[in-house]
C-alpha positions, 0 to 999 in steps of 0.5 A: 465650500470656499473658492481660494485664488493662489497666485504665484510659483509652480515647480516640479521636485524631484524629492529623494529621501536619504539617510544624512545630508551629503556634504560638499563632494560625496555621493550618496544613494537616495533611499526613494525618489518622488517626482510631483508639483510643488512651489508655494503657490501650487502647493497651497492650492493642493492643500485648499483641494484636498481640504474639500474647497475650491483651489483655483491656481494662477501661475505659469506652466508650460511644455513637458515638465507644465504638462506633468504638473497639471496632471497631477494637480488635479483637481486645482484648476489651473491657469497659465500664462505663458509658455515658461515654467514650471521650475525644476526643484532638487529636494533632499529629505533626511529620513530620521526628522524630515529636514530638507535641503532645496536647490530651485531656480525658483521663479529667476529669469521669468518674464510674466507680464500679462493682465490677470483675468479679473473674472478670476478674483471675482470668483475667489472669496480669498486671493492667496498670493506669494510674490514670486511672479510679481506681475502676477501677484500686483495685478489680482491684488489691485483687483481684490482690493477693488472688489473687497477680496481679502489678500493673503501674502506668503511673505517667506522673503523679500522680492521687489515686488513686495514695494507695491504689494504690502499696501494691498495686503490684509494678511501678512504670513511671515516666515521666521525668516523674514526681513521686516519685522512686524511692526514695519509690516505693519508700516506697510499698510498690512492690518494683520501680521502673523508670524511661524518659528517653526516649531515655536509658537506662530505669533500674530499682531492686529490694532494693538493685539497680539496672541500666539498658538503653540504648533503641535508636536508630531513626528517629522516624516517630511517638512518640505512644502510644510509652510505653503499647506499652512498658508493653504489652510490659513487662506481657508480660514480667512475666506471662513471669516474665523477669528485670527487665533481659531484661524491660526490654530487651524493651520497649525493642525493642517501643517502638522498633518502635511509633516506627518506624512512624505511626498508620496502620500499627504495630499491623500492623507489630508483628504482622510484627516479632512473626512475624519473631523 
């Protein structure tokens, strides 16, 4: 078992599946609601739990919606800081691929600006990071580096913070959507940079080196949260020490389990695929 620090956001989605996306004006009935965490952070964490190791989550969560979230995080051990938080997220999904549409608050109008507990990073062989509450995400990383922690970042898009933080950073997983490319990722001080495209190949750099390992193909039921498992599942690997391609198909294989299933039950089914290997 490893110990996997996640640092970053919490929020509460309210999931609805519907039969098409609404378009501006029309209303439509939801086919089903479903109400649990989510957030980059929070849903890695998930992941690394129900993967069998250690999930530790670093985030903010607090009041009625912060209670709710804990409740059903478990067993992630959480830590808050204060009082704000968690976001409200509005998600639909389309029932015939698993398409979604996300509207969230995110992490806009937070003001987190507390020490992080080094004993926390102590304990962690990898600290997983998403940039959205930068404080945060700046302040476990000093300590990683520090103490020779491996840094993960979810690089999904740009945020100020990510100045500061890129120098920090061992792993760069990048969404297709990111605004640098690799080789100013790299600029950065970042050893290794990995790339998803989705349903295409996820790309990697190191030193020179690059490789690819193709994503496998499944029936979308749900694609939300999809690429917080997969940075999850990476974190996992690289507190395992496997080598980046056997590390990067092994997240592709948890990813794909993550789409295979809804809301409602991947955190289960994950557990069951975990059992079942």
């Amino acid at each position: 078992m490893v110990s996997v620090l996640c640092v970053g956001l919490t929020t509460v989605d309210v999931s609805q599946r519907v039969a098409e996306f609404p378009v501006p004006g029309q209303k439509v009935q939801s086919l089903g609601v479903h109400l649990a965490p989510g957030g980059p952070a929070a849903n890695a964490a998930r992941a690394v739990a129900a993967l069998g190791h250690r999930a530790v989550l670093l985030t903010a969560v607090g009041g009625e919606l912060g209670d709710l979230a804990r409740s059903r995080l478990h067993p992630v051990e959480v830590h808050s800081v204060g009082a704000g938080g968690p976001a409200l997220s509005m998600v639909a999904v389309r029932e015939r691929d698993g398409e979604r549409t996300v509207i969230s608050r995110n992490a806009a109008g937070s003001a987190v600006d507390v020490a992080v507990d080094p004993a926390l990073v102590e304990a962690a062989d990898v600290v997983l990071v998403d940039g959205h509450l930068g404080p945060l995400a700046l302040g476990a990383a000093r300590h990683a580096k520090r103490l020779g922690v491996p840094v993960v970042l979810d690089a999904g898009s740009w945020k100020p913070v990510l100045d500061d933080l890129l120098p920090l950073v061992d792993v760069a997983a990048c969404s297709a959507a990111f605004e640098l490319s690799e080789a100013e990722v790299h600029a950065r001080g970042v050893p290794l940079v990995i790339r998803t495209h989705g349903p295409r190949p996820v790309t990697w750099s190191r030193g020179g080196a690059t490789g690819a390992q193709p994503v496998p193909v499944v029936e979308a039921r749900d694609t939300n949260g999809a690429g917080d498992v997969w940075h999850g599942a990476l974190a996992v690997a690289v507190a395992r020490g496997l080598a980046v391609d056997d590390a990067v198909r092994w997240a592709n294989e948890v990813a794909a389990v993550r789409v295979r299933h809804t809301a409602w039950d991947w955190v289960e089914e994950l557990g069951r695929w975990r059992d079942s290997g």
